[in-house]
N, C-alpha and C positions, 0 to 999 in steps of 0.2 A: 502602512495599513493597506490591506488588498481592495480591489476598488469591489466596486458594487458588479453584480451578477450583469451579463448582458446578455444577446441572442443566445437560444436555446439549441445547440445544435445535434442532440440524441437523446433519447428518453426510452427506457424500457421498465415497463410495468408487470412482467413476465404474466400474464394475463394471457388464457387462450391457448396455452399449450404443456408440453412436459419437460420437453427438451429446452437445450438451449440456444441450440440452432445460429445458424450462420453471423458472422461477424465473432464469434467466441471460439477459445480453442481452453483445453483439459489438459494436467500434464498428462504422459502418456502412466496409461493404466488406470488412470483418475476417474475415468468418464460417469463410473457409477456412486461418486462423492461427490456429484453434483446432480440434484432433483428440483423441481418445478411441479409444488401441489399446492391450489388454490390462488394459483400468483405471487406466489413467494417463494423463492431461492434457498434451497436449505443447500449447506455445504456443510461436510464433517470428513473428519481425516481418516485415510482407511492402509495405510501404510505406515509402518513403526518409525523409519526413517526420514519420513518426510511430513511437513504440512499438505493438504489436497490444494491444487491449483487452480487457477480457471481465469483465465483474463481474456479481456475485450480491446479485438485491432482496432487502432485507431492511430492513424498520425499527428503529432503534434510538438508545438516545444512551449508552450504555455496551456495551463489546465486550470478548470475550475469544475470538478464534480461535484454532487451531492448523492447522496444514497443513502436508506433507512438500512437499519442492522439491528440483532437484538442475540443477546448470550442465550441460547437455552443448552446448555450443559459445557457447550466446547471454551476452551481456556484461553484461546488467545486467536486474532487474524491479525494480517498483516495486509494494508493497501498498497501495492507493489508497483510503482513507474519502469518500463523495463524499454529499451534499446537494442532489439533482436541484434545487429547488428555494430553494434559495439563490441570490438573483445579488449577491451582495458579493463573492463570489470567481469567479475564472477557472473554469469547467466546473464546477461543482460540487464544488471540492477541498476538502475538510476539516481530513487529516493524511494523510500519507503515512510507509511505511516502501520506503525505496531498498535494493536490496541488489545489492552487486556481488562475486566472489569475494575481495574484498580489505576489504571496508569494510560495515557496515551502519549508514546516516542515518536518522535521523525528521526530522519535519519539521511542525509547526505549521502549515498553510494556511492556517484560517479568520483569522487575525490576521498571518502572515508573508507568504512569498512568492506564493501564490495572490489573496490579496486582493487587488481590483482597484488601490485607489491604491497599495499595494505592488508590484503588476507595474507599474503605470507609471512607478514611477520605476526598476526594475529595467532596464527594455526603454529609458531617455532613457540615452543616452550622453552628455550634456552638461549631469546634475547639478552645483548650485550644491554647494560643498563642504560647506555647513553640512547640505545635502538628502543628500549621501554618507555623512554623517556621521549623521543619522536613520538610514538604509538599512543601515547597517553596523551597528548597536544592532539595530534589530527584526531582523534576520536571526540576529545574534547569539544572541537572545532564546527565537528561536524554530527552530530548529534546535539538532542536536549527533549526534552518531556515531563509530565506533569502529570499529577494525579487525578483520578477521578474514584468515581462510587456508580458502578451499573450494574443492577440489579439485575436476574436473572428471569426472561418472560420478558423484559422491557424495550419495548420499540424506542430508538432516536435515531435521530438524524444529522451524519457526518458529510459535511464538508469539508474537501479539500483542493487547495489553490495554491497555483506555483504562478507566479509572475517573474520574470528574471531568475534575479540568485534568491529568491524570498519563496518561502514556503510557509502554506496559513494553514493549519487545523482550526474550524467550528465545528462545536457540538451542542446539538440542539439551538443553534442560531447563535452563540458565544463564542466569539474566541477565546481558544485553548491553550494555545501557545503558537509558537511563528520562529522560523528560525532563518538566519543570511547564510547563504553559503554557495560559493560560485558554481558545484554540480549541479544546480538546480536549473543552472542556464542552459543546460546542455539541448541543441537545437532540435533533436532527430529521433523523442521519443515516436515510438511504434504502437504501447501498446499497456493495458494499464489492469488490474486487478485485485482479486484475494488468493491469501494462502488460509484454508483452517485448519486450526491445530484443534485435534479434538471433536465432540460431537454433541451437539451441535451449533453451527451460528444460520442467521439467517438473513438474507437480504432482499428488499424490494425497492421500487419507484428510483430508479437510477437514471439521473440527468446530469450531461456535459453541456455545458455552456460555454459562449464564447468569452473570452477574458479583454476582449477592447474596452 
């Protein structure tokens, strides 16, 4: 069971401006998929290939965020733990939380799908069965999710919390699902955000707390 919330150590309300200004970084090309009208964070995707980016530096290897979201047309985001500085894994993935109005995944990186010889066997169409048969275990392993119902227009509130190897989804103050898996412990995350698929999602009142 993840423990209870403690000191407070970031909060942004995006209240007061347009941008999103220092301590955030855009993938490159992104900058105008992410806006700031009224104090709310609208992201939507503007590249055929990709989700829009936009994550927040921060060092850490235990996390416990909270932040409101709500679907207004876009299909899918994903909250993205990343590791600039790792290259065992594809971009820097660590753990990821997927959320679509139907379903909320986690997802192990630093040991699952991310990790380099785990994408290459993911990306060979022409695994040996006993190599399908590894590939279907570690996905297994490291993965799991559950469904939900979010309505379109509808503000909640996602938290997400990594203690050790354990990772916690709440939504709207319930636990959603929670999964063990040793990537989770990885010491030397850098830096944490969304990908939007689509247009539009939206985000406000973002706080990182301390996890003692």
């Amino acid at each position: 069971m993840a423990k209870a919330r403690a000191s407070l150590l970031f909060e942004d309300d995006f209240e007061g401006r347009s941008q999103l200004g220092d301590g955030y970084r855009t993938g490159q090309g992104m900058e105008d998929a992410w806006t700031i009208r009224d104090g709310v964070l609208f992201g939507e995707q503007i590249r055929d290939d990709h989700g829009s980016t936009m994550r927040k530096q921060l060092n850490f290897a235990d996390l416990h965020v909270a932040f409101d979201f709500r679907f207004n047309g876009g299909s899918r985001f994903n909250f993205v733990i990343d590791d600039n500085n790792d290259k065992t894994v594809h971009a820097g993935h660590v753990a990821r939380a997927s959320v679509s109005p139907k379903r909320i995944s986690i997802s192990d990186d630093k040991v699952g799908s991310m990790n380099l010889k785990v994408r290459e066997m993911r990306q060979n169409k022409s695994l040996a069965s006993d190599q399908q048969k590894e590939l279907d275990e570690i996905l297994r392993r490291t993965q799991t999710s559950a469904k939900v119902n979010l309505a379109k227009g509808e503000w909640h509130q996602m938290e997400v919390i990594i203690q050790g190897t354990v990772m916690t989804v709440r939504l709207d103050g319930e636990k959603v699902l929670s999964l063990d898996s040793s990537g989770f412990a990885h010491p030397t995350k850098t830096q944490f955000g969304m990908t939007v698929n689509g247009s539009s999602i939206d985000f406000d009142n973002l706080k990182v707390y301390s996890t003692d």
